[in-house]
N, C-alpha and C positions, 0 to 999 in steps of 0.2 A: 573559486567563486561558484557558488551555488545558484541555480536556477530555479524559480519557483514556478510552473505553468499556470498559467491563467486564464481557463478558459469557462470561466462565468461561474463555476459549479466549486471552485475549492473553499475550504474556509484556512484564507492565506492569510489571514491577522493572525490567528493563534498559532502558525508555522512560522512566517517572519521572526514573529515574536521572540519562539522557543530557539530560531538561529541569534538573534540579538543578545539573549542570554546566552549561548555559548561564544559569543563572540565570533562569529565565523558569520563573513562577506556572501552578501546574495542578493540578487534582485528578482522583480518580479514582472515577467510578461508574457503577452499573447502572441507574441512573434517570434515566425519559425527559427529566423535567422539570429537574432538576437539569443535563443536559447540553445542553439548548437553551438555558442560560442561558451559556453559554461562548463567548469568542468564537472560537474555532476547535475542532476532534477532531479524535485522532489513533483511527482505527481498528487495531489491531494484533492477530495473527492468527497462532496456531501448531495445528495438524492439520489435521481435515476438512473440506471444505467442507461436505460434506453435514450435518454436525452442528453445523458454524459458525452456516448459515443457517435450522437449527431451533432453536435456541438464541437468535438472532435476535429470528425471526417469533415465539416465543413467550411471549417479553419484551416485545414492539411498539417495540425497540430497532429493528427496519428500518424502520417506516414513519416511527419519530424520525428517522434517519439522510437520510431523502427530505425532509422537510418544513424538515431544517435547510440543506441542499444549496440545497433552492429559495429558502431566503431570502436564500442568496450569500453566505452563511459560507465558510471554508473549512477542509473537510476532507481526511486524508491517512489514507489504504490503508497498510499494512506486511504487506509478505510477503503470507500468505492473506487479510489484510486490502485489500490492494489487489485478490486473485481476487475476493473477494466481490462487487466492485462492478459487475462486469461479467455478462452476461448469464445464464451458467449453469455448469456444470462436468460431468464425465462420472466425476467421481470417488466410488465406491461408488454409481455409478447416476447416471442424470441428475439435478441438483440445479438449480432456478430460481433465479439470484443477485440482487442488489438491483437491476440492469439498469438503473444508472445511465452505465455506459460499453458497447459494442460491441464484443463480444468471447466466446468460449468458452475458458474453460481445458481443458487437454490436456494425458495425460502424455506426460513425454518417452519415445519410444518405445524408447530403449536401444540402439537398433541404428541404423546407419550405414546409408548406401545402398547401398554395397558390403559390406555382409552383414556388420561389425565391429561389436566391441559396445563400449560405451562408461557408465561408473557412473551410474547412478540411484541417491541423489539426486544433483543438482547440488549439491556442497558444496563452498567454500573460496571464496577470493579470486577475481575474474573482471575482466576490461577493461572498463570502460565508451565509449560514443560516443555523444556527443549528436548527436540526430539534428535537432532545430529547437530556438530560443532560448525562453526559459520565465522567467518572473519566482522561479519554483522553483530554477534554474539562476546563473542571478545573482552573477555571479565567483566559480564552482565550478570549478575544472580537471576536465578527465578523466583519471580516477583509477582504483584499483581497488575493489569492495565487496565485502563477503560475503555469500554466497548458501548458504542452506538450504532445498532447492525438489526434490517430482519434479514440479511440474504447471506449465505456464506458460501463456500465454495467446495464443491463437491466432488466425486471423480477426478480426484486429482494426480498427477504423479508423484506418488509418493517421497521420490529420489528428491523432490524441490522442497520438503518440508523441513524446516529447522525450528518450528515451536508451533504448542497447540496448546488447546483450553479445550473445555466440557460446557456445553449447553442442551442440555439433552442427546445431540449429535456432537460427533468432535469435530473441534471448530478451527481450523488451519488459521493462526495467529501471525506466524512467521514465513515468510517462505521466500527461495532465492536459487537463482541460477545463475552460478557467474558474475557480472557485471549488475543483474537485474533484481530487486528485491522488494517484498510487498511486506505491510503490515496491515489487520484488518483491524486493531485497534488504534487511537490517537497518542502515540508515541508523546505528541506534543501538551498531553493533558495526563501523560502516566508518570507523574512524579521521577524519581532520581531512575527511577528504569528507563523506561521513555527519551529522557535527556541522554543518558548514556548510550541507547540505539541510535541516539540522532548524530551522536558525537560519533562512532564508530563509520557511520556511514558516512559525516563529512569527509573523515580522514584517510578512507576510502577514495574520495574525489579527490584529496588534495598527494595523495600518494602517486596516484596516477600521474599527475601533473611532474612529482619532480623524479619519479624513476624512468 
């Protein structure tokens, strides 16, 4: 059973949705206790970070989110749901993240090196390339995703990265430690790629359960 968090900021109809199409069980809530009984969450994640992770912290939704990590479930970031997991964000002010991964988010700075400007946000369809092999990845071709993003993530450790794209900067798409895994694109809006990440990662949760 999949777990959906819900804490004001996901857009959980189009995530339910994409589990209902693969046919795989989930619910969805705002309760700690209720979601440490799941065997995987999907974090999912549309505006601020700064108000993501007060909304968070003042649920006890983040210290649930650390205590379920450490028991080696696994969890998956979307979009601002995979910034949060990382260390901070600069966005409406420094913001402390769950500082489960190594990393700061940054916007993209809009302009070129050679003084050319280029759209914030990052919107549409984008290239992917996986950059090391991932049990997440797991007969995925690389494809194209959708991307609705101005912030991306920077400084990061490398060792966590398993796919990236180009938007003037390179743009950490994929990334995972262990149990722990983020996308900055909407898996749940990226056609047969997308559904096939989501599929790898249920079965993920559901492997857990029977080995």
């Amino acid at each position: 059973m999949i777990g959906i968090i819900d804490y004001g900021m996901g857009n959980l109809f189009s995530v339910s949705k994409a589990l209902e199409r693969l046919d795989v069980p989930y619910f969805i809530s705002e309760k700690a206790e209720e979601l440490m009984m799941a065997n995987g969450l999907i974090l999912p994640g549309v505006g601020s970070f700064k108000d993501a992770m007060e909304r968070l912290n003042e649920t006890g939704l983040s210290s649930m989110i650390k205590e379920f990590v450490g028991l080696g479930k696994p969890l998956l970031g979307i979009c601002l749901g995979m910034q949060l997991l990382f260390e901070g964000s600069k966005e409406n002010g420094e913001t402390i993240g769950l500082g489960l991964l190594t990393g700061y988010v940054e916007k993209f700075p809009g302009v070129t090196a050679d003084g050319g400007r280029y759209k914030v946000p990052h919107m549409g369809w984008n290239q992917l390339v996986w950059t090391q092999s991932s049990l997440i990845l797991q007969q995925v071709e690389e494809d194209y995703a959708y991307f609705v993003h101005s912030y991306y993530v920077d400084r990061m450790d490398k060792d966590i990265l398993l796919g990236k794209c180009s938007y003037n900067v390179e743009v950490p798409a994929v990334v995972g430690n262990g149990n722990l895994f983020g996308m900055q694109f909407h898996p749940e809006k990226s056609s047969k790629l997308g559904m096939k990440l989501l599929r790898n990662f249920t079965e993920l949760a559901r492997e857990r359960v029977t080995t």
